[in-house]
N, C-alpha and C positions, 0 to 999 in steps of 0.2 A: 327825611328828605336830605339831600345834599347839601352840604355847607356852597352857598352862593358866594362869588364874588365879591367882594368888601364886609362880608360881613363874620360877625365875633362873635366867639366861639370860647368854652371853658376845657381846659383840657385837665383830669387829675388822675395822680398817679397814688397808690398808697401801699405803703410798707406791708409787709406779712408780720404780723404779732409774733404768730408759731415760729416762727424758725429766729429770730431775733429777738434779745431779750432788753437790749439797751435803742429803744428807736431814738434814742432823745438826741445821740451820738449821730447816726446815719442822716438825717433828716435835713442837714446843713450842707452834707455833699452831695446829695441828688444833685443831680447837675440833667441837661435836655440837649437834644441838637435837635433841629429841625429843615426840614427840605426849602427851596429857595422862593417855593412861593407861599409860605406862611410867617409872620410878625407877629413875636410877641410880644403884647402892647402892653404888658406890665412886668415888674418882675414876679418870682414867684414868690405864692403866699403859701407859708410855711407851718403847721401847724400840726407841732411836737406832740401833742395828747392825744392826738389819731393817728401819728402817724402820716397823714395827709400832705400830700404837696399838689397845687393851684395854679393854673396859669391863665390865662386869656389872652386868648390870640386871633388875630386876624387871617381871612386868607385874601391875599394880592392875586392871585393868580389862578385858573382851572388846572386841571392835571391831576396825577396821579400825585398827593405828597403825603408826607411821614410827621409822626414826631419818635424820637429816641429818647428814652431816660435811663438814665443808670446811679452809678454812686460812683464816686471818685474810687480809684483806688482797685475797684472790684471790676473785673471782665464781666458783668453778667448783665451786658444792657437787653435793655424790652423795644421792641417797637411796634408801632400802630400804625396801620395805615388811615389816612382820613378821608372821606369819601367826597369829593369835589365835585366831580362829572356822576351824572347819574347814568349806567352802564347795567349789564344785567347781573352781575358779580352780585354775590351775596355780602352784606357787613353788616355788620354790629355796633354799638355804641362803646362796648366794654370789651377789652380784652383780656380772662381770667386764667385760674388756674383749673385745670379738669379734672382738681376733687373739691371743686365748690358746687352750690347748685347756683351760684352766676353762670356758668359755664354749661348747665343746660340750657338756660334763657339765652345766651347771648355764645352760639356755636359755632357762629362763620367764620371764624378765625382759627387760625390755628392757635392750642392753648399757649400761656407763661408756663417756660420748663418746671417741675413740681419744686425744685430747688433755687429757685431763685430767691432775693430780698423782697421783689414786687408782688401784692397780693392780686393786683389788678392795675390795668391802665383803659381810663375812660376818655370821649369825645362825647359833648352836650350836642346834639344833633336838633333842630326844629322836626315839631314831628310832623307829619304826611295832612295837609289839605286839600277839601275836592271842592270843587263849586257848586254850588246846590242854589239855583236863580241868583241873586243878587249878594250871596254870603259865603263863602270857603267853611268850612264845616269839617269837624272829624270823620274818621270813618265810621267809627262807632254810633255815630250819632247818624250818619247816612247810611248805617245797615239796620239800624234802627227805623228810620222812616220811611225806605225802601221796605220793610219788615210787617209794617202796620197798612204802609197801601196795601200791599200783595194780599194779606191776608183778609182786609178788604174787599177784594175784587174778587176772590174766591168764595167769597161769605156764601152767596148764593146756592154755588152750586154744590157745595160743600152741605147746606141745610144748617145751618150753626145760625141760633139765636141769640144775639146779644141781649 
């Protein structure tokens, strides 16, 4: 689902192992920008032995916004777009490189260049609920019980004995 209004969000960005051999160095200059209607409500949390950089942010505003990460020093920033308004455009949570298999799972995007620092850049999205009587439910769980009525109601004509 779309990032709503006021509410917070985990954004992380993580080094490529392969192509860097000292992250312990790089991990201090990641540095971010971001578009004018996202806040980030912490600084970042930084964590050298993965690799890893953390942020949590808020969005203030709808619209189309971004965040940017890069490394001091280095031209080779990433950026994400993050999905506010729900529209029919296709997006992802993660944005990878196109010799990982993230990059099968998560294709709406266009990939991070093969030679970048970044291994990936993600956005924690709320996932998709439906209303099912008085409860919001998954989908998986409403294909599920849509699944067992149907086959149900066909029991009959079908001749299947349970």
């Amino acid at each position: 689902m779309p990032i709503q209004k006021n509410e917070s969000f985990i954004i992380h960005a993580a080094l490529d192992r392969k192509i860097m051999q000292n992250m312990e160095s790089l991990i201090p200059k990641v540095n971010y920008k971001t578009s004018s209607g996202i806040i980030l409500e912490t600084p970042p949390l930084r964590v050298a032995s993965e690799g890893s950089v953390f942020w949590r942010a808020r969005l203030k505003e709808t619209g189309p916004q971004f965040i940017q990460v890069g490394i001091d020093g280095i031209e080779n920033d990433i950026k994400k777009n993050i999905m506010a308004v729900f529209n029919q455009e296709g997006f992802c949570p993660k944005r990878t490189k196109p010799n990982s298999f993230d990059y099968f799972l998560n294709s709406a995007e266009t990939p991070i260049p093969p030679d970048s620092y970044f291994k990936f850049l993600s956005v924690q999205y709320l996932p998709a609920t439906y209303p099912f009587f008085f409860w919001n439910i998954s989908p998986v769980v409403y294909f599920f019980i849509l699944s067992l009525g149907f086959g149900l109601v066909i029991k009959p004509f079908i001749k299947v004995n349970i």
